[in-house]
Kinemage of the C-alpha trace (Angstrom):
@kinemage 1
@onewidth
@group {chain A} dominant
@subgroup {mainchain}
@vectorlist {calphas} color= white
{ca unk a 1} P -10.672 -11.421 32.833
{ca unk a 2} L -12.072 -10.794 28.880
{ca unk a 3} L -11.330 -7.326 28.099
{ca unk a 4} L -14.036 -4.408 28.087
{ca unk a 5} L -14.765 -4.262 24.250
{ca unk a 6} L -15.764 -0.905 24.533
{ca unk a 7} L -11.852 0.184 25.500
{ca unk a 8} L -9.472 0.735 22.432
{ca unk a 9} L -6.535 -1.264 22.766
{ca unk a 10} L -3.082 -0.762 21.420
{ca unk a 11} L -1.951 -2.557 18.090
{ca unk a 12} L 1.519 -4.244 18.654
{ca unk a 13} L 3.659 -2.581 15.811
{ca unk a 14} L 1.805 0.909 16.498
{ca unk a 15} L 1.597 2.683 18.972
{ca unk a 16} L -2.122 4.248 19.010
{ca unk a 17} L -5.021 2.660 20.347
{ca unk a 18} L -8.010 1.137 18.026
{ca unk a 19} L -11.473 0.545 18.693
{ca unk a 20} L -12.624 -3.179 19.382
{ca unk a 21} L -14.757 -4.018 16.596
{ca unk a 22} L -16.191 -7.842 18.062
{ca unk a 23} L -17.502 -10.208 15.523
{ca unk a 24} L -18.510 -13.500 15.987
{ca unk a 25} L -17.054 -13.797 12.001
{ca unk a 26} L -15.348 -12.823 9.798
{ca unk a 27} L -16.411 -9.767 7.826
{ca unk a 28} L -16.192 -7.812 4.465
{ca unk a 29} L -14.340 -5.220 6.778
{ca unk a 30} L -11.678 -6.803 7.893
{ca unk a 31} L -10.071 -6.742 4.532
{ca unk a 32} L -10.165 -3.103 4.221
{ca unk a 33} L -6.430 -2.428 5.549
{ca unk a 34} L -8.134 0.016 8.203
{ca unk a 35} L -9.036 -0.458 11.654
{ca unk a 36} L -10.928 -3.802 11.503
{ca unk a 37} L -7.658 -4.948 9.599
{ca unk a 38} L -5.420 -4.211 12.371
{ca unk a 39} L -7.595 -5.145 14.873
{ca unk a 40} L -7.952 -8.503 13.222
{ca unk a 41} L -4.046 -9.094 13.042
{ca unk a 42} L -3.839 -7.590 16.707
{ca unk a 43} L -6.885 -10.124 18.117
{ca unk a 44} L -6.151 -13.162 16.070
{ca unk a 45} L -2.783 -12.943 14.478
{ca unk a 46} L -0.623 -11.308 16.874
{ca unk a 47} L -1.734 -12.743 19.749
{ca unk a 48} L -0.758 -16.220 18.438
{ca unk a 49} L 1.711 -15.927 16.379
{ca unk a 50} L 3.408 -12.581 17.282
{ca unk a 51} L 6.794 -11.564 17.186
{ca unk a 52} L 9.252 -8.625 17.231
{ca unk a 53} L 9.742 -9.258 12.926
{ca unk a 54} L 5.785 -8.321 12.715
{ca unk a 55} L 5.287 -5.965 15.248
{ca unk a 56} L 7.379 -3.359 13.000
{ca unk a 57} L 4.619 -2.715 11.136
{ca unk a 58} L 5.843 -2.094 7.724
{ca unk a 59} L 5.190 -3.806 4.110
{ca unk a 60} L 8.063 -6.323 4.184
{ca unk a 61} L 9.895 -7.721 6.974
{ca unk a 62} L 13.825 -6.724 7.837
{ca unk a 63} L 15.752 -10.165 8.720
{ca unk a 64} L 19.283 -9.941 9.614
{ca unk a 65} L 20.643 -13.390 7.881
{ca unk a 66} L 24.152 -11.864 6.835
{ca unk a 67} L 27.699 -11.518 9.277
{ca unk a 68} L 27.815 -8.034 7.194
{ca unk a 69} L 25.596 -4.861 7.043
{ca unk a 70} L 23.045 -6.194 4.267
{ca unk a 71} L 19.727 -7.216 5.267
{ca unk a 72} L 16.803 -9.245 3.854
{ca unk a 73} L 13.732 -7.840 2.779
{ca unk a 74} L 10.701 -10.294 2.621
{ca unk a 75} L 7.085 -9.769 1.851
{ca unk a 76} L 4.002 -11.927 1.062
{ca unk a 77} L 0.534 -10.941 -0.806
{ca unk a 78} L -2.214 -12.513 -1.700
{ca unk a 79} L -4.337 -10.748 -4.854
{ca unk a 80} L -8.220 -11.388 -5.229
{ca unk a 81} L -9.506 -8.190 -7.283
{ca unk a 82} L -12.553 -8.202 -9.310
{ca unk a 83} L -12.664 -7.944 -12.724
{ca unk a 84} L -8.969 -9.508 -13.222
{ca unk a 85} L -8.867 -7.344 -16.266
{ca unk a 86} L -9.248 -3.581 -15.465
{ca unk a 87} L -8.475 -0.361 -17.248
{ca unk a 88} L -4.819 -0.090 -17.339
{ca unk a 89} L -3.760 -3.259 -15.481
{ca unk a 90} L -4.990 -7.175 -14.242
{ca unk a 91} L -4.449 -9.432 -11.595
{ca unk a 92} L -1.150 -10.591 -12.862
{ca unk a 93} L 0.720 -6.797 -13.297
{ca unk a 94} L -0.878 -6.439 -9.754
{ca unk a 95} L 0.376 -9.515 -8.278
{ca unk a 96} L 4.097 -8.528 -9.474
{ca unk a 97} L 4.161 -4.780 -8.770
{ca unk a 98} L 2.317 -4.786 -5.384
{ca unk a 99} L 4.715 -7.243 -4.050
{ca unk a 100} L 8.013 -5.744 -5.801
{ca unk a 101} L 6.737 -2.359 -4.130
{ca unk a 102} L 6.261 -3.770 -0.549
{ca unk a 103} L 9.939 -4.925 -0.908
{ca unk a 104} L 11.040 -1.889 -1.777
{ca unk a 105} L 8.917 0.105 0.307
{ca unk a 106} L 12.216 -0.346 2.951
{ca unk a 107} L 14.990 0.527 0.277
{ca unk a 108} L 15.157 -2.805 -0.850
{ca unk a 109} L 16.151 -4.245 -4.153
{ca unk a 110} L 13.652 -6.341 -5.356
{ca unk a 111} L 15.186 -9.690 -6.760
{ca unk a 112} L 13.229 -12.276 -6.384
{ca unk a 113} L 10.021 -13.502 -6.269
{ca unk a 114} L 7.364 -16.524 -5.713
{ca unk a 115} L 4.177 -17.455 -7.338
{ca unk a 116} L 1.084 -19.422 -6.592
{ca unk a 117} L -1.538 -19.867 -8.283
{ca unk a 118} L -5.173 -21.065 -6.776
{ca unk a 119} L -7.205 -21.830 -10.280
{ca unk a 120} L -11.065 -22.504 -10.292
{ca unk a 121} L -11.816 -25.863 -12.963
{ca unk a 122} L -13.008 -24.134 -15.889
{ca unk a 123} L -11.323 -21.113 -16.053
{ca unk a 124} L -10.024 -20.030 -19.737
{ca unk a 125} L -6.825 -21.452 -20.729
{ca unk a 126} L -6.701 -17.804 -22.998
{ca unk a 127} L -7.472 -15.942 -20.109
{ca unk a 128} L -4.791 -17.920 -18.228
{ca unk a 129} L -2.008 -17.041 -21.076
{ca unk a 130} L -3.055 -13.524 -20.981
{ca unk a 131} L -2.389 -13.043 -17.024
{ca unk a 132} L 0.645 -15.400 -17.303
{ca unk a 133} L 2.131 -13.094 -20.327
{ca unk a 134} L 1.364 -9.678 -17.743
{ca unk a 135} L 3.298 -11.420 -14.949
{ca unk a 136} L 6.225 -12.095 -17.355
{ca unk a 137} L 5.981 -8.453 -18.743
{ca unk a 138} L 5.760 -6.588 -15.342
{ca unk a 139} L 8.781 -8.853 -14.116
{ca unk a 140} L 11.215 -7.682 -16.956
{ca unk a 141} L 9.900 -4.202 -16.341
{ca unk a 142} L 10.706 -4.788 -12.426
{ca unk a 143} L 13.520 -6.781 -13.293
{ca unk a 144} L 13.164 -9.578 -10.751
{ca unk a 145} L 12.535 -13.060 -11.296
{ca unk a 146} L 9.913 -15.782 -10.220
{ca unk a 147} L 12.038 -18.041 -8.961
{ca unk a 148} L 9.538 -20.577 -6.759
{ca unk a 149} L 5.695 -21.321 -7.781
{ca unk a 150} L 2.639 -23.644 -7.299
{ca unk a 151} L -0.426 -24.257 -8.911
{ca unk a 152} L -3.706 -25.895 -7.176
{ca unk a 153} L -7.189 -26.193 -8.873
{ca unk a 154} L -10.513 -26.313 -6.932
{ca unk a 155} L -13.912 -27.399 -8.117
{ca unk a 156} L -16.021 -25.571 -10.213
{ca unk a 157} L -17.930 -22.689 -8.026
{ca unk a 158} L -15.203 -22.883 -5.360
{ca unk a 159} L -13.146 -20.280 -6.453
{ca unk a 160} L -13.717 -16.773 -8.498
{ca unk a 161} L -11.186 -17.996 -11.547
{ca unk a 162} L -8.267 -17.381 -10.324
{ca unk a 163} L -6.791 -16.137 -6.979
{ca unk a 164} L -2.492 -15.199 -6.196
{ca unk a 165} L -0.327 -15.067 -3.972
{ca unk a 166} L 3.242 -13.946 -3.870
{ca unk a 167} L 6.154 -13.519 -1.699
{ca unk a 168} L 9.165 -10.940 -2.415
{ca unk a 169} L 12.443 -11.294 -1.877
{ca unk a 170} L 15.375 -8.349 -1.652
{ca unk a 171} L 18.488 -6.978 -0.326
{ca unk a 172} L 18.731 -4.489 1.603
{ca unk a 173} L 21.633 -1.766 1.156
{ca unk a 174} L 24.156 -1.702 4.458
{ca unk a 175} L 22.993 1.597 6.801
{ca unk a 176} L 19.761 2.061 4.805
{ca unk a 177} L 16.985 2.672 7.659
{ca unk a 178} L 13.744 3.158 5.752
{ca unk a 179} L 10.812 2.461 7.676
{ca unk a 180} L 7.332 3.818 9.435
{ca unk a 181} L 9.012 4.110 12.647
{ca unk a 182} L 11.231 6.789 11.178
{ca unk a 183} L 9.397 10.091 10.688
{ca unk a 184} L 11.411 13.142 12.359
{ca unk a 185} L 9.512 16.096 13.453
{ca unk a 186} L 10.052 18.510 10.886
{ca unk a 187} L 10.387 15.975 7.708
{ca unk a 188} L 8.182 16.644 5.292
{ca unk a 189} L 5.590 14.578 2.938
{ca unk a 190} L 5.859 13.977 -0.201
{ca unk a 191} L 3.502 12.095 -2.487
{ca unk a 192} L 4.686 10.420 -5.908
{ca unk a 193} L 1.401 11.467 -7.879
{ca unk a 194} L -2.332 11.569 -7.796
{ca unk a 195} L -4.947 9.486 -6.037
{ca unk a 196} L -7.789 6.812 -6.552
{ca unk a 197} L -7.073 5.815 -9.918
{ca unk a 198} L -6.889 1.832 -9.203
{ca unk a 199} L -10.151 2.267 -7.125
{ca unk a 200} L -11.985 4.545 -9.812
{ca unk a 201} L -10.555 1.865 -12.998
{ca unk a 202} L -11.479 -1.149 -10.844
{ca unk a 203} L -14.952 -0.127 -9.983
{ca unk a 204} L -15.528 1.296 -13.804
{ca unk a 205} L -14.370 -2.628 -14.566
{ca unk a 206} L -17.260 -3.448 -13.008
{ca unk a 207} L -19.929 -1.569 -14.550
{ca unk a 208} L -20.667 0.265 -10.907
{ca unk a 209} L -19.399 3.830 -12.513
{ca unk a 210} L -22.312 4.724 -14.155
{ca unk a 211} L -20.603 6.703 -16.938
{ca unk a 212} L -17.199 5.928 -19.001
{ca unk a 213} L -14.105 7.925 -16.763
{ca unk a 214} L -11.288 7.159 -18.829
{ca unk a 215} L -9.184 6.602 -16.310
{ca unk a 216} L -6.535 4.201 -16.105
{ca unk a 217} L -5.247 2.114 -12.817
{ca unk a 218} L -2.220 3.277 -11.828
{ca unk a 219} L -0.477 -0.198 -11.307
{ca unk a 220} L 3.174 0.103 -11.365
{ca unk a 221} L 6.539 -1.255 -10.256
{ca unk a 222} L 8.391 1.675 -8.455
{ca unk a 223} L 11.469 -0.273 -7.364
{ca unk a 224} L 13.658 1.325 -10.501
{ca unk a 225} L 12.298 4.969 -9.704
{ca unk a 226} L 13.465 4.446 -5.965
{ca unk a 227} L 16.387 3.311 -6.442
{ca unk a 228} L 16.905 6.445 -8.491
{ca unk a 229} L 15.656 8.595 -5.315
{ca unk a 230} L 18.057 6.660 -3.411
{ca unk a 231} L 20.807 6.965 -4.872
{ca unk a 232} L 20.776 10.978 -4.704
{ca unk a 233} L 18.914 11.508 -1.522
{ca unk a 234} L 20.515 8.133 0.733
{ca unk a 235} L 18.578 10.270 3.955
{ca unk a 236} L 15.280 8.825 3.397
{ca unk a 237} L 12.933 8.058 6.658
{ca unk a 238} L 9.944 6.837 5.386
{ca unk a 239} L 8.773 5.194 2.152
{ca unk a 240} L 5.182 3.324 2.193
{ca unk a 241} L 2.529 2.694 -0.456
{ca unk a 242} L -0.831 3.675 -0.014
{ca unk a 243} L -2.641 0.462 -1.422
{ca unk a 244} L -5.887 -0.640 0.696
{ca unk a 245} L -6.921 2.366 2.958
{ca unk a 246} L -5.520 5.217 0.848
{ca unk a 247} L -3.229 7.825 1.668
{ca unk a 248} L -5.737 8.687 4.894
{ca unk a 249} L -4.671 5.258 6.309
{ca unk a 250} L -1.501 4.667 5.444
{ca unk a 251} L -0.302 8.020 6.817
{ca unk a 252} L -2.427 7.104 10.279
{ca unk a 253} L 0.027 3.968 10.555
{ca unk a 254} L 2.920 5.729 10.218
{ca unk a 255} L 1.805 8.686 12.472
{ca unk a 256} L 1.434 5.498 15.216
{ca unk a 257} L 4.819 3.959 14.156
{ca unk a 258} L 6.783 7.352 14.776
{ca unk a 259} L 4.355 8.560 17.151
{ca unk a 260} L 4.380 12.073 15.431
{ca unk a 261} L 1.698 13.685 14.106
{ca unk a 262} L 0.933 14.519 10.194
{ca unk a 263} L -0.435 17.409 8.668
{ca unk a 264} L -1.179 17.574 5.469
{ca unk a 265} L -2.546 20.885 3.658
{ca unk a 266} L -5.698 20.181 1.187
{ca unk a 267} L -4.869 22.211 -2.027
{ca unk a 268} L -1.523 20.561 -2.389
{ca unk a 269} L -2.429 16.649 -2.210
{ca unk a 270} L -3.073 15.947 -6.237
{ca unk a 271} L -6.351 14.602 -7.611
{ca unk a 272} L -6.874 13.495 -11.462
{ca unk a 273} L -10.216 15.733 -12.167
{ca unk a 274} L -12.416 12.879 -13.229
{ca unk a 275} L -11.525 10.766 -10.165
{ca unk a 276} L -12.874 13.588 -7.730
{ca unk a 277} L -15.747 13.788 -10.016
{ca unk a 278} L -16.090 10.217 -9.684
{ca unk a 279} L -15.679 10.686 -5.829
{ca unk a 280} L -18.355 13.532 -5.455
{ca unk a 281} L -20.468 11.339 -7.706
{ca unk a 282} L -20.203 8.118 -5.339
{ca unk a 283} L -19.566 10.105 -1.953
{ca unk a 284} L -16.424 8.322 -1.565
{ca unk a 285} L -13.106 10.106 -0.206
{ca unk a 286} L -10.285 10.343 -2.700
{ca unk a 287} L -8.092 10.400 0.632
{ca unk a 288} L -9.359 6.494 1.122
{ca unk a 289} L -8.562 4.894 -2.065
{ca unk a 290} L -6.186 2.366 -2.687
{ca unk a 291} L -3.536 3.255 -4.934
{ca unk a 292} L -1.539 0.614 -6.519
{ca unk a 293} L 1.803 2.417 -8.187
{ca unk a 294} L 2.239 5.467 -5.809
{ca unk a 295} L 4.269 5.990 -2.647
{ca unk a 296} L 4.428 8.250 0.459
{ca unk a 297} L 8.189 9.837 1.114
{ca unk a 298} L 8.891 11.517 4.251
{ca unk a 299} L 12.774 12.931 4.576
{ca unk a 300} L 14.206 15.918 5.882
{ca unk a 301} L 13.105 19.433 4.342
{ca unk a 302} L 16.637 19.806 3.019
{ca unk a 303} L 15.967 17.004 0.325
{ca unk a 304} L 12.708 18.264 -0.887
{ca unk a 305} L 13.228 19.330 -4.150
{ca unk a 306} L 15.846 17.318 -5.217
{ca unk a 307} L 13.646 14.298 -3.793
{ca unk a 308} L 10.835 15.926 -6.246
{ca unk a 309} L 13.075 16.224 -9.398
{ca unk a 310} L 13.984 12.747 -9.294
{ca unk a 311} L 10.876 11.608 -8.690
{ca unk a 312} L 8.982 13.572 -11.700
{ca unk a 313} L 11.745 12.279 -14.268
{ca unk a 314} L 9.923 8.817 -14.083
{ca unk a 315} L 6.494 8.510 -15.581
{ca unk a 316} L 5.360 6.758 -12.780
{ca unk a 317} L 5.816 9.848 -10.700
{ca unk a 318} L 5.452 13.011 -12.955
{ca unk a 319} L 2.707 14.363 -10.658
{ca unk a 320} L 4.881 13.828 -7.923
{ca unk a 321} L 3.841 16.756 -4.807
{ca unk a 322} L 4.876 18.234 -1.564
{ca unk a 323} L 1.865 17.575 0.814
{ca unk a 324} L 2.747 17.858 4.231
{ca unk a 325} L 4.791 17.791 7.067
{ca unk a 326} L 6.056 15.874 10.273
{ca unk a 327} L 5.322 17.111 13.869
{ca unk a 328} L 6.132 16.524 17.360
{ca unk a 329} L 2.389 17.519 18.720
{ca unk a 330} L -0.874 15.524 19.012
{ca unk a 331} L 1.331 11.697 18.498
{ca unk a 332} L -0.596 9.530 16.794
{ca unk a 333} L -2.823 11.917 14.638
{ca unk a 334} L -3.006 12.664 11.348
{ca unk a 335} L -4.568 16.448 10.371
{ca unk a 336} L -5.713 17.905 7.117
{ca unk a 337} L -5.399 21.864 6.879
{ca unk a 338} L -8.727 22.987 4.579
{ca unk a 339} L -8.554 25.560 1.797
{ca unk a 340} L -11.308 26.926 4.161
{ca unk a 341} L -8.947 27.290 7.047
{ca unk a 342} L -10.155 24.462 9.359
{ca unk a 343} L -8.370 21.514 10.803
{ca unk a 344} L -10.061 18.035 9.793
{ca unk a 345} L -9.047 15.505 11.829
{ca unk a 346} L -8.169 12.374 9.313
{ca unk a 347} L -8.999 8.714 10.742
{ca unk a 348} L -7.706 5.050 9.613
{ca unk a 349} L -10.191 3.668 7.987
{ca unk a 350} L -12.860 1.895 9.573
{ca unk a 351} L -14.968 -0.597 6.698
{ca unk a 352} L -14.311 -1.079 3.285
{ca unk a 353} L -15.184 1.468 0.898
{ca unk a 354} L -14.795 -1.370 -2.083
{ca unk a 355} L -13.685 -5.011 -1.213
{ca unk a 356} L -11.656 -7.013 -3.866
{ca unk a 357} L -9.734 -4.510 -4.822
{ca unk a 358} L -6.502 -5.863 -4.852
């Protein structure tokens, strides 16, 4: 019997139910990494090609290939953003440091990684050098290694100059257990530094701002600054990087991994000034933007500030805030405590605020 499309249905790899969102096609929506995201991998992917690897739900897989206690991490992307050159990255720092970060997103060491490369006939061969040369700088920075790559050219008008895709490879220490399914009630939520900068740059890139922000994309590897956070504070639950979707999203998936609730307070979750002018400008929700070199940390209370000394010593995470905490109560939901004393209840998101973002 076809399923009532008007019932939500449950995700496999989370536990809360989505909304059916039928299309006869695909749609600009479904690449949003909200709702219509998940309930394209649910409908399509999932129910084909499912297993118990993808049904975790996090940013790399965990494979057991070793007799001892190290695991594999593994992770694919694919990176389609528009402009390829933005204010304080491009396509090729992307590619390396959103794939290095999904590694390490479940306290993996990023080692390795693989490249290919979909070119459009007539794309520059300087423009080509220049993304090249930002791959091979982000990599040292990283300190993995492209190990693996392919190039394939399409006609002329086929293509948008150049698209990538990349697949990360890394080990995995022996008793680390980092993952979305981990929250505790009572951990609490950290965030490594302030929101919306990729999405703000990006759009800027574009000429859609309307006035000259100044701000930068915040593309980053965070694999060394981790590690660092690791190594002092080994009780880590939950590490995950709010790319497409935002911090609003990203926390919903967990919330459904764990089946806890979230609440964050408002006054504490950091915004750069010009991107929340940007925001009120636009009507967009800092909450929803993709970040590209930040990361969520949930661990026990005990670890706070050490967690948040560590952190601040890198520059990718001198902004680096206490946000929220873990709870029992209301599974599945994430809430945001107002400066005005209300509760706001905070969704995945549904559409796509700005496609080609990453």
């Amino acid at each position: 019997m076809e399923q009532d499309q008007k019932q939500p249905r449950q995700v496999q790899g989370l536990s809360c139910p989505l909304p059916h969102t039928h299309t006869e096609t695909v749609v600009i929506g479904h690449g949003s990494g909200g709702s219509m995201t998940q309930d394209l991998i649910r409908s399509i992917f999932q129910s084909q090609i499912g297993n118990e690897i993808l049904a975790e739900g996090n940013d790399a897989a965990r494979l057991q290939l070793f007799s001892h206690g190290e695991q594999l991490a593994v992770s694919t992307d694919s990176h389609v953003v528009s402009p390829l050159f933005f204010p304080g990255g491009d396509i090729g720092r992307l590619a390396v440091s959103g794939t290095v970060n999904d590694v390490a997103m479940l306290g993996a060491h990023p080692a390795f990684l693989t490249a290919g490369f979909i070119l459009e006939e007539g794309f520059p061969m300087a423009d080509l050098n220049r993304i090249i040369k930002s791959i091979a700088d982000t990599c040292r920075e990283a300190g993995v290694q492209i190990i693996a790559g392919d190039t394939k050219v399409v006609e002329k008008g086929k293509a948008d100059g150049i698209y990538i895709n990349t697949a990360g490879l890394g080990l995995i220490p022996e008793g680390r257990k980092i993952g979305g399914q981990f929250a505790k009630p009572g951990d609490a939520v950290l965030i490594s530094g302030t929101l919306g900068e990729h999405s703000i740059a990006v759009l800027e890139a574009r000429g859609e701002l309307g006035f000259e922000s100044g701000i930068q994309s915040d593309v980053a590897p965070l694999n060394h600054m981790l590690e660092d956070l690791l190594a002092a504070v080994p009780d880590v639950h939950v590490l995950r990087d709010p790319t497409r979707g935002g911090l609003a999203t990203s926390l919903n998936e967990i919330a459904c991994q764990s089946q806890v609730s979230i609440h964050l307070t408002e006054g504490a979750i950091p915004v750069q000034p010009n991107v929340r002018i940007a925001c009120e400008m636009l009507g967009f929700d800092p909450l929803y933007l993709a970040n590209e070199g930040k990361v969520i940390i949930i661990l026990p209370e005990e670890h706070v500030e050490l967690a948040l000394n560590i952190v601040r010593a890198s520059p990718y995470g001198k902004y680096a805030a206490r946000i929220g905490r873990i709870s029992e109560e209301n599974p599945g939901r994430v809430l945001l405590h107002t400066a005005f004393g209300t509760t706001r209840l905070l969704s995945m998101l549904a559409g796509e605020i700005l496609p080609r973002i990453c």
